[in-house]
N, C-alpha and C positions, 0 to 999 in steps of 0.2 A: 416244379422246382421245390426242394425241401428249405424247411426253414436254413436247416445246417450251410443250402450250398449257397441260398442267398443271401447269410451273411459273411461266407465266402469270398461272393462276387463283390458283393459291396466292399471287404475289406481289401480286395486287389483292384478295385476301382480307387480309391483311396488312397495306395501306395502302400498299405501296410505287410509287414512279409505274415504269411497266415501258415501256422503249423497246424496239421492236423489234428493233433491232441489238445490244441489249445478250444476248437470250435464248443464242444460241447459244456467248456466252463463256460463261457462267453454266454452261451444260449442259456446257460441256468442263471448266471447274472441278470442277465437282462430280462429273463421272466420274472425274475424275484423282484425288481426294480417295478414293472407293470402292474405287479400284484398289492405291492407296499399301498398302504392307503394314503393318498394324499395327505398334505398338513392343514391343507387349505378347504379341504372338502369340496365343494365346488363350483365353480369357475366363479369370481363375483366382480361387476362392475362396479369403479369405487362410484361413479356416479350414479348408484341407485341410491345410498346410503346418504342421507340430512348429514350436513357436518355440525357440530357441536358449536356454536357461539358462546364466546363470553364477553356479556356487557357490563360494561364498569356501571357501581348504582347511580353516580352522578349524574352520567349520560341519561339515563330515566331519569332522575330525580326532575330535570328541567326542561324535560321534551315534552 
């Protein structure tokens, strides 16, 4: 099955009405969206990362 007819099936899976002429926009959208670099780079858990504290000096001053 080509890319073309199986984003085809999926958009009559879906309900949506699929014009022929419309397929191959769709397919150049959607590689360009793959290809786009991330903003995030990549993938990160925020619990790898120390969070930043801030301690009043007082709190030190007397501990």
């Amino acid at each position: 099955m080509t890319e073309a007819e199986l984003l085809k099936k999926q958009l009559m899976d879906k309900g949506f009405p699929v014009h022929e002429g419309d397929i191959p926009y769709i397919l150049m959208v959607l590689n360009s969206i793959k290809r786009a670099p991330s903003p995030f780079g990549r993938k990160t858990d925020l619990n790898e990362e120390v969070p930043v504290v801030i301690v009043d000096k007082e709190l030190l001053k007397y501990d």
